[in-house]
C-alpha positions in Angstrom: -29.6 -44.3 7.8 -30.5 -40.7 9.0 -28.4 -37.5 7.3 -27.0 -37.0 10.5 -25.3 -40.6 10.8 -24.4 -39.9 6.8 -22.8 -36.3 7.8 -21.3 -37.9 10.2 -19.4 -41.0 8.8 -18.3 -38.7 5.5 -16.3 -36.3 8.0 -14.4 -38.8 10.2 -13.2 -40.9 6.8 -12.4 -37.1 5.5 -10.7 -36.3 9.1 -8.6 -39.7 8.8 -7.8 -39.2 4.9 -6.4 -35.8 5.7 -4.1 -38.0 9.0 -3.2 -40.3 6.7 -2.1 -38.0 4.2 -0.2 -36.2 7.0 1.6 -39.0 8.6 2.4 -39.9 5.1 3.9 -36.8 4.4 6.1 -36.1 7.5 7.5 -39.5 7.2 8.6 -39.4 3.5 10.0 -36.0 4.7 11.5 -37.7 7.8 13.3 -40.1 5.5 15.0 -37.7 2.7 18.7 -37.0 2.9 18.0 -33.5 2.7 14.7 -33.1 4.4 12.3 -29.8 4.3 12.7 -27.2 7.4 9.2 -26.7 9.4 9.7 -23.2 9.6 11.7 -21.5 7.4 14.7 -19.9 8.9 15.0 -17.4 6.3 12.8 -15.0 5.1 11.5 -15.9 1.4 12.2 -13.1 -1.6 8.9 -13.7 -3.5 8.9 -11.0 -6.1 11.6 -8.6 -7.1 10.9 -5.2 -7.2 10.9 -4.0 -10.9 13.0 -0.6 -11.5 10.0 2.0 -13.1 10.8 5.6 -13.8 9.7 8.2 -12.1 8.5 10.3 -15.3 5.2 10.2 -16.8 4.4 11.6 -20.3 2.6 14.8 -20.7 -0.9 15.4 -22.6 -1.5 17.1 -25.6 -4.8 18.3 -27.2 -6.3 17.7 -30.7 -6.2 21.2 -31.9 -2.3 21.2 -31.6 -2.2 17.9 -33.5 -4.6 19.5 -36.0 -2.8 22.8 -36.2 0.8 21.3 -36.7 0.7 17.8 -38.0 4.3 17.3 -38.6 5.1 18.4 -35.2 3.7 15.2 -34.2 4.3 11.4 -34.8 1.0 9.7 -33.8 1.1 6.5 -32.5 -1.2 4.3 -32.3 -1.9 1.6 -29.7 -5.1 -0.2 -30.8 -4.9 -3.8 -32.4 -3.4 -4.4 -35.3 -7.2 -5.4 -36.8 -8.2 -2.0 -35.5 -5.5 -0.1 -37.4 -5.7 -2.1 -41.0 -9.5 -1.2 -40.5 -9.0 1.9 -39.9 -6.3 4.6 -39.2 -5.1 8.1 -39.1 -2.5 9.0 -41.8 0.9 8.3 -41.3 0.3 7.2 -37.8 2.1 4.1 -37.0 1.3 0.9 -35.4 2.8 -0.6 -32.2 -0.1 -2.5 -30.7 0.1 -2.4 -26.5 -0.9 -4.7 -24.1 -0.5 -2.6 -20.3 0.2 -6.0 -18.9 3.5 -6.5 -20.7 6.5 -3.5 -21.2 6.9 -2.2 -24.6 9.5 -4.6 -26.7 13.2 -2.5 -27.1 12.2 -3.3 -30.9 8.9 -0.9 -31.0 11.1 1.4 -29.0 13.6 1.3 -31.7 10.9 1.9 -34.4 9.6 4.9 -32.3 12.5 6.7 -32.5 13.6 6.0 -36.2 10.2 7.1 -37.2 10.0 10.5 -34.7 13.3 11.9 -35.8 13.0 14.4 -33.6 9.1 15.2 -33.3 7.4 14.8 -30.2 5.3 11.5 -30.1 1.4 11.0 -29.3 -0.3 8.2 -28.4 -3.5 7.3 -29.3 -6.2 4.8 -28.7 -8.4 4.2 -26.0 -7.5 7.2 -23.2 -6.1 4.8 -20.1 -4.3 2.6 -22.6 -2.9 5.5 -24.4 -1.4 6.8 -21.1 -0.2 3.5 -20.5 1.9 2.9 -23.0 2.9 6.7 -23.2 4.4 6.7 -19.8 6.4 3.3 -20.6 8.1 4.8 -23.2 8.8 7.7 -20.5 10.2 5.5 -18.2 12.5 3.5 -20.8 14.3 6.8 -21.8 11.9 8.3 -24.2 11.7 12.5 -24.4 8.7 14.0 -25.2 5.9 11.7 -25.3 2.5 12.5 -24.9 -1.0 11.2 -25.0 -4.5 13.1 -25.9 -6.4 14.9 -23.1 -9.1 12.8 -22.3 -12.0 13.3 -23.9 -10.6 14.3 -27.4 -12.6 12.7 -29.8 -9.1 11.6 -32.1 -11.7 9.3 -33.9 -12.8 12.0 -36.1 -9.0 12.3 -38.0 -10.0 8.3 -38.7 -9.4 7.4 -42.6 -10.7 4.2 -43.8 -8.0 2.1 -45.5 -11.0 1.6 -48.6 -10.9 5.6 -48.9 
């Protein structure tokens, strides 16, 4: 048998498969009590547009961190293996994925621990943004995030020292 004939004969048993399946189809649909619409008559909602702020948080340099330390509450937004490695003193924790919102309980935690000071983010530069401008948009005052380029890595302590 040549490839031709082969080519052939798979796509007319894939052409009547795919009738079959068809035919198959329509009638089940033909025979429900409630049977599906071929066009929809109504336009379909499919996502819901999610209310953001309209604030974003503002940026900060190291030398102002460096120069007033308890002006500051430093947050910081790296794992949780990344901060018991190693951390900046009395920074706190409150690990960030950008693809979910921060919980109302890191929120709550924020603010207990700020009492008033301004808070910086810290981590990698986009995720340190990120999470600073979510806290923006869920009601947060002065929140900032380091310029990029600030190497914050240098205020690191090891938790051995």
């Amino acid at each position: 048998m040549s490839m031709g004939k082969s080519l052939g004969n798979l796509l007319r048993r894939s052409a009547l498969l795919v009738a079959f399946s068809a035919l198959v189809a329509v009638g089940v649909n033909a025979g429900r009590p409630d049977s599906l619409e071929w066009v929809a008559s109504a336009e379909y909602e499919i996502y819901e547009n999610c209310p953001e702020g309209t604030g974003s948080a503002t940026t900060v340099t190291l030398r102002e961190i460096v120069e007033k330390p308890d002006y500051f509450l430093l947050v910081d937004c790296r794992s949780l293996e990344e901060y018991e490695e190693s951390h900046i003193p009395n920074a706190i924790s409150i690990p960030y994925d950008p693809l979910f919102s921060v919980d109302e309980e890191a929120i709550f935690q924020i603010q207990k621990e700020s009492d008033g000071r301004t808070v910086v983010v810290i981590g990698d530069t986009l995720t340190a943004k990120l999470l600073a401008d979510d806290l923006v948009t869920q009601g947060m005052e002065y929140v900032s995030y380091l310029d990029d380029g600030e190497d914050w890595w240098s205020l690191l302590e090891s938790e051995e020292d």
